[in-house]
C-alpha positions in Angstrom: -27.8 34.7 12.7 -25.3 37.5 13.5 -26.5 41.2 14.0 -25.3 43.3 10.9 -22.9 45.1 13.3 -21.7 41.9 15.0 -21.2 40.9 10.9 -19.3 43.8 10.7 -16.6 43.0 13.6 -16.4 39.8 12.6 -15.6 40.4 9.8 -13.3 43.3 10.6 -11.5 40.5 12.9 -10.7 38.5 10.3 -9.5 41.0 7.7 -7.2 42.1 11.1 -6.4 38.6 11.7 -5.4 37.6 7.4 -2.7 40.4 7.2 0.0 38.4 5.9 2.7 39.7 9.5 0.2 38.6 11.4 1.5 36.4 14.3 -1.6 35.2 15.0 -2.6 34.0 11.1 -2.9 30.7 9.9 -0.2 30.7 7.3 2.3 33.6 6.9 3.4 34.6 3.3 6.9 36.4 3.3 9.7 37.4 0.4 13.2 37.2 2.2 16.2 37.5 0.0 15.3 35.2 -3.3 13.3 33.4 -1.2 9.1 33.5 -0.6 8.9 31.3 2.4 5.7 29.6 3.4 5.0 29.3 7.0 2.0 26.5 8.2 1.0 28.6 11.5 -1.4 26.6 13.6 1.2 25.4 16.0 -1.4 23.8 18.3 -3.2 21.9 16.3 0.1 20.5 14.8 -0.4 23.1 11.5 -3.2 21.1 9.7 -4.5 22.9 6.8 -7.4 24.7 6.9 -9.4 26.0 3.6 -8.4 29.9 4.6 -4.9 28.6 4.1 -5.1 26.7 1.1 -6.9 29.9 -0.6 -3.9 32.0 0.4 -1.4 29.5 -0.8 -2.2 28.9 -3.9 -2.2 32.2 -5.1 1.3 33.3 -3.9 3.0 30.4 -5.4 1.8 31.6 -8.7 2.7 35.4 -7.8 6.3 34.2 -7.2 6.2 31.8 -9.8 5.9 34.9 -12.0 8.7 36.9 -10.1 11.8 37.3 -11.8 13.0 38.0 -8.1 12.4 34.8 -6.2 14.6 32.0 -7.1 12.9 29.5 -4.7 10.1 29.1 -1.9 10.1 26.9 1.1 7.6 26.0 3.2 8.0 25.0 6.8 5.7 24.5 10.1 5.9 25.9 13.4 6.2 24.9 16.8 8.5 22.3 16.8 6.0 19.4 16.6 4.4 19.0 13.3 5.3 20.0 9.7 1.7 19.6 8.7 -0.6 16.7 10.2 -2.7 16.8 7.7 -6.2 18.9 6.3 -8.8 19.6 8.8 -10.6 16.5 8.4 -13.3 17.6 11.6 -14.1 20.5 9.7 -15.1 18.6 6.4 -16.8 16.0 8.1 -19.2 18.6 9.9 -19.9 20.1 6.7 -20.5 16.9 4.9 -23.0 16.2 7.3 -25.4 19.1 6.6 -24.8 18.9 3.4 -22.1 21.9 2.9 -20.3 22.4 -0.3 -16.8 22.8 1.4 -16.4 19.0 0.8 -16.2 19.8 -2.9 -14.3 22.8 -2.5 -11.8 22.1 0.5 -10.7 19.2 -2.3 -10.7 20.7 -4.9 -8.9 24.1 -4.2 -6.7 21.5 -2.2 -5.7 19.5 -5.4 -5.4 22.4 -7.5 -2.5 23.6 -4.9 -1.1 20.2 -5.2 -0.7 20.5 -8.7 0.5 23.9 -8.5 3.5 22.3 -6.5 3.6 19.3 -8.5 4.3 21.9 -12.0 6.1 24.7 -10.1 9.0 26.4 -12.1 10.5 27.9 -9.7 12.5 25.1 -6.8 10.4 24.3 -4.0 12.3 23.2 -0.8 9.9 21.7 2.2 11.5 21.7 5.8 9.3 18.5 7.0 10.7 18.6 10.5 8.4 17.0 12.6 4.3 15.1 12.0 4.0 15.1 8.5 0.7 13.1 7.5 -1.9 13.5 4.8 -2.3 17.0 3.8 0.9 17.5 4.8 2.5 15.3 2.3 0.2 16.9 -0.4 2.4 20.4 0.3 5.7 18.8 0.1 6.0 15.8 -1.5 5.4 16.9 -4.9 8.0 19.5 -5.0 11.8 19.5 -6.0 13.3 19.1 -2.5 12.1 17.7 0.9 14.3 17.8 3.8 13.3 15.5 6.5 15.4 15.5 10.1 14.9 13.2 13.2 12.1 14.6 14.0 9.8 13.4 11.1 7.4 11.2 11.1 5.6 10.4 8.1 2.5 8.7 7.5 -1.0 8.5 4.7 -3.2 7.5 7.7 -6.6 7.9 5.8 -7.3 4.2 5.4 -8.3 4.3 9.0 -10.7 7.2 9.3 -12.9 5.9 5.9 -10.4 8.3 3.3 -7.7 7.4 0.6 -4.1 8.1 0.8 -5.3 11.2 -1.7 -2.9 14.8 -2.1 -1.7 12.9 -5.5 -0.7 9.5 -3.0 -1.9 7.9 -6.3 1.2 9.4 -8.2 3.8 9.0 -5.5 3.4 5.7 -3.6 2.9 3.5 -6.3 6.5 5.2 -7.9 8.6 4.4 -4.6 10.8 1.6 -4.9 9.0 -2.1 -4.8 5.9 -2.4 -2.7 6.5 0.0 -0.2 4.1 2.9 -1.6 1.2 0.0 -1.4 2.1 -1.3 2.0 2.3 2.3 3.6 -1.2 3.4 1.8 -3.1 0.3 2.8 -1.9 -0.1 6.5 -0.9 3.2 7.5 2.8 2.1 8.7 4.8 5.3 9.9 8.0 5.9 8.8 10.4 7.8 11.3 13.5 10.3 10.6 16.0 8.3 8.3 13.6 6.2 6.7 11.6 8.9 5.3 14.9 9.1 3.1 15.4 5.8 2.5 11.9 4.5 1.2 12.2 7.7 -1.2 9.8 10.1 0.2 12.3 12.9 1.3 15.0 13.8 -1.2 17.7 15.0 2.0 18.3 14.6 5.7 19.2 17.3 7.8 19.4 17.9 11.9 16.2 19.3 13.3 18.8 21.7 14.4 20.6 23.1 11.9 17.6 24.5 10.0 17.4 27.3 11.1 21.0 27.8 9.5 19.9 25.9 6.4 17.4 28.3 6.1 19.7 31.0 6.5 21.6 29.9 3.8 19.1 29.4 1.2 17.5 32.9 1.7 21.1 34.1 1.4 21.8 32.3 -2.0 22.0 34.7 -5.2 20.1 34.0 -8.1 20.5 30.3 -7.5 19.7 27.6 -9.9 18.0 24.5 -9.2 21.9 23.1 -9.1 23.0 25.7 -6.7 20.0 24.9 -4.4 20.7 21.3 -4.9 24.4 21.3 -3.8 23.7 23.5 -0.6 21.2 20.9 0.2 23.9 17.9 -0.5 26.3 19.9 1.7 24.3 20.0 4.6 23.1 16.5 4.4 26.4 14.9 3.9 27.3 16.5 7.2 24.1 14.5 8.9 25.3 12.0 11.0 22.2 11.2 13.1 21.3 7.5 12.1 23.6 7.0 9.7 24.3 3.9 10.7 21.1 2.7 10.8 19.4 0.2 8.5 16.2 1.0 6.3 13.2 0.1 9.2 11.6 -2.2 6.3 14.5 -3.5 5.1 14.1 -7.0 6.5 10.4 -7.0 5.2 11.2 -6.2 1.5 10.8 -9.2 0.6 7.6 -10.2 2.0 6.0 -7.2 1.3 7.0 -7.2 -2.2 5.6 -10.5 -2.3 2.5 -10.0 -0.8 1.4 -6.8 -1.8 1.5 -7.7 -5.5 -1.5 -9.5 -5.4 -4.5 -7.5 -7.8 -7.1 -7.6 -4.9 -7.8 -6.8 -1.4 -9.0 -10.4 -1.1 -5.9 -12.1 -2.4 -4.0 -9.6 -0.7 -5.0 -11.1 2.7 -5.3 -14.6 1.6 -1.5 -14.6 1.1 -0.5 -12.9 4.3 -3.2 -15.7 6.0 -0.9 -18.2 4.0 2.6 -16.6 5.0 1.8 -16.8 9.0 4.8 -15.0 9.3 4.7 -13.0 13.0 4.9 -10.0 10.1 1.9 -10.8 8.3 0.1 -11.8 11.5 0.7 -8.0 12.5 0.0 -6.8 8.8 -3.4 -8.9 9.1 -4.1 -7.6 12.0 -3.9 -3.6 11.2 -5.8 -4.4 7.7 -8.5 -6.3 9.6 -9.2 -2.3 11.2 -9.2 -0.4 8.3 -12.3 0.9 6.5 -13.1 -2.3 4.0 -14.7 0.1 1.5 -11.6 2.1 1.6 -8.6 -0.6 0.9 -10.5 -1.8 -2.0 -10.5 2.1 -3.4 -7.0 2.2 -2.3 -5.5 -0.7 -3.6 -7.1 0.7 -7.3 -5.8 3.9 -7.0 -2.4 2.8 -6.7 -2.6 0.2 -9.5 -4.2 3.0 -12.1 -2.0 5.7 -10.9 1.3 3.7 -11.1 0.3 4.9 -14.8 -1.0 8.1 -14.7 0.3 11.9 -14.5 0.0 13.7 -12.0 -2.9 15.7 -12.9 -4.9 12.8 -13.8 -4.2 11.0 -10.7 -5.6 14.7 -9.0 -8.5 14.3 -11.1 -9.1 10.5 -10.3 -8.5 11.2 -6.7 -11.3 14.5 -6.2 -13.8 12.0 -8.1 -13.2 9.3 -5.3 -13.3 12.2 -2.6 -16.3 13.1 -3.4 -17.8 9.7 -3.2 -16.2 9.4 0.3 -18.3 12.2 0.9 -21.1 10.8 -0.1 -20.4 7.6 1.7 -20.9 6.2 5.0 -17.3 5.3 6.3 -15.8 8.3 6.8 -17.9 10.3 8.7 -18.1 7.0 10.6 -14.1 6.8 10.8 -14.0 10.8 11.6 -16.3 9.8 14.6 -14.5 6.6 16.3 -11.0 8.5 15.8 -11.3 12.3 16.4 -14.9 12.6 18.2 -15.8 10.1 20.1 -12.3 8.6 20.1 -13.6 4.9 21.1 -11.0 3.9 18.1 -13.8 1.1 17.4 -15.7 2.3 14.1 -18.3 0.4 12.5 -17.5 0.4 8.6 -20.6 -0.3 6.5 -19.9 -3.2 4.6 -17.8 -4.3 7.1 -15.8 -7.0 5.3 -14.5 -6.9 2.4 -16.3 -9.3 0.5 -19.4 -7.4 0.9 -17.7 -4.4 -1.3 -18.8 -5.0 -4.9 -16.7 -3.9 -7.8 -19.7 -1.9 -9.1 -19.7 0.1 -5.7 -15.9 0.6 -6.0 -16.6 1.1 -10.3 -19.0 3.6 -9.4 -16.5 5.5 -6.8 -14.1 6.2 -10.1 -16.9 7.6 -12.3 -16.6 10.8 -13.9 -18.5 13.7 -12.0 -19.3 15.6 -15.9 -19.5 19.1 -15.3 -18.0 18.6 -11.2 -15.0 17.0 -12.5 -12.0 18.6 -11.1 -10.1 20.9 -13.7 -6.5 21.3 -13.9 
């Protein structure tokens, strides 16, 4: 335990180290022109959230929800690599382990900022230039505008490491056109640049470049309206021309993967791609065959119930199945084979999918009474 006085400067340091200006804080909070501008400030490890920053989030979007002065916010990452890879997923799994209650508060105040974005009044333009996976989808997807450039590269990973595509991925991936929400949640697939825009994800395309100018111009904007915002946005992405040409990545697939991923279980899912043989379906066999059984089967519900839902009972849905992640064995497991030991070979428990019951999966959806997310 820490001396009192040792208390004292740590705490000190971190009061020092939360002042908003801050170069050295995790997330900067700043009013410029009409705009509040979130900043994601954890350049190095590629601007993944932390708690800290979802507590000081949350709380400024509804300040300048309020503000008759700001006409929009945007949020945007630094360093040039990441948007936002995701939440801090080590974190959570250490606490889960002894038993912490930050894995049922990192989710909740987590989906309680999603909302906040999902029902924000005020437009909400996200600059994902660059890794946007995860918890980084949760901050951007749900708002008004998202601007992605060559740089981005989007994925909902969590299939792999024991999780659920969660941030609301129940709300938005079943709504994108076809099958593409269910293929991208159950296998992981990352989309790149263009095709963020195409499979309906991003609502613009802009050089990584001219950002900064973009930027520029929004902050610069007077008492915009949503339209106003909207046409600046058009006019910078009709003057894109990286990719244009290009064809959707999954275009050639659509078919196949409209086909197969239709099926109603994760069992009849892989009997038709078995069936198909296609050199597609071989590969889409082959990436299911790594994933956590225990979490396609959870994944594949999700979707179906929250192709359905609103938002906020898809957030609701999605802390009760987080917490029985936590409670599980697969993700600490997945956490472990992918960011610890990173021997990319975890041992999910039951490791095939037959051996998931659908009581264990019934139970996963159950409500938690009184621990049931509020929104």
């Amino acid at each position: 335990r820490l001396k009192p006085f040792n208390r004292l400067q740590v705490i000190l340091q971190h009061l020092k180290m939360s002042k908003h200006t801050d170069s050295t804080a995790e997330v900067l909070l700043e009013k410029r022109g009409g705009a509040g501008i979130i900043t994601l400030n954890r350049p190095k490890a590629l601007n993944a959230l932390t708690f800290s920053m979802i507590q000081q989030i949350y709380p400024q979007i509804k300040t300048w929800e309020q503000d008759p002065e700001t006409f929009l916010i945007i949020i945007k990452g630094t360093g040039g690599k990441a948007f936002c890879a995701g939440g801090d997923i080590r974190v959570i799994a250490d606490a889960g382990k002894v038993g912490d209650k930050l894995t049922k508060d990192f989710f909740r105040e987590e989906y309680i900022l999603n909302n906040a974005i999902g029902t924000c009044k005020k437009p909400y333009v996200a600059l994902i230039d660059g890794i946007t996976m995860g918890g980084g989808v949760g901050v951007s997807v749900h708002g008004h505008f998202r601007v992605a450039t060559e740089k981005t590269l989007f994925a909902m990973p969590e299939t792999a490491i024991g999780l659920f595509p969660d941030v609301g991925g129940g709300y938005f991936l079943p709504r994108l056109s076809g099958k593409i929400g269910y293929y991208l949640a159950l296998t992981g697939f990352r989309l790149k640049g263009r095709d963020v825009l195409k499979a309906g994800i991003a609502t613009h395309f802009v050089e990584s470049e001219k950002l900064p100018a973009l930027e520029k111009d929004l902050i610069a904007l007077k008492s915009p309206s949503r339209e106003n915002i909207a046409d600046l946005l058009n006019s910078y992405h009709m003057k894109s021309k990286v990719d244009q040409e290009k064809e959707f990545v999954l275009d050639e697939h659509m078919e196949k993967i409209n086909s197969l991923f239709s099926a109603n279980s994760m069992e009849e899912i892989v009997k038709k791609l078995k069936q198909d043989g296609s050199p597609f379906a071989i590969k889409q066999l082959e990436t299911i065959s790594k994933m956590s059984p225990t979490s396609l089967k959870i994944t594949l519900r999700q979707l179906r119930e929250g192709a359905s839902m609103s938002l906020q009972d898809v957030l609701t849905m999605e802390y009760r199945l987080s917490q029985a992640c936590m409670r599980g064995h697969d993700f600490y497991e997945g956490v472990r084979a992918v960011l610890i030991d990173k021997d990319q070979s975890p041992r999910w428990k039951p490791a095939a999918l037959e051996e998931v019951s659908d009581e264990f999966v019934d139970d996963c959806f159950k409500p938690l009474g009184n621990n049931d997310l509020k929104l």
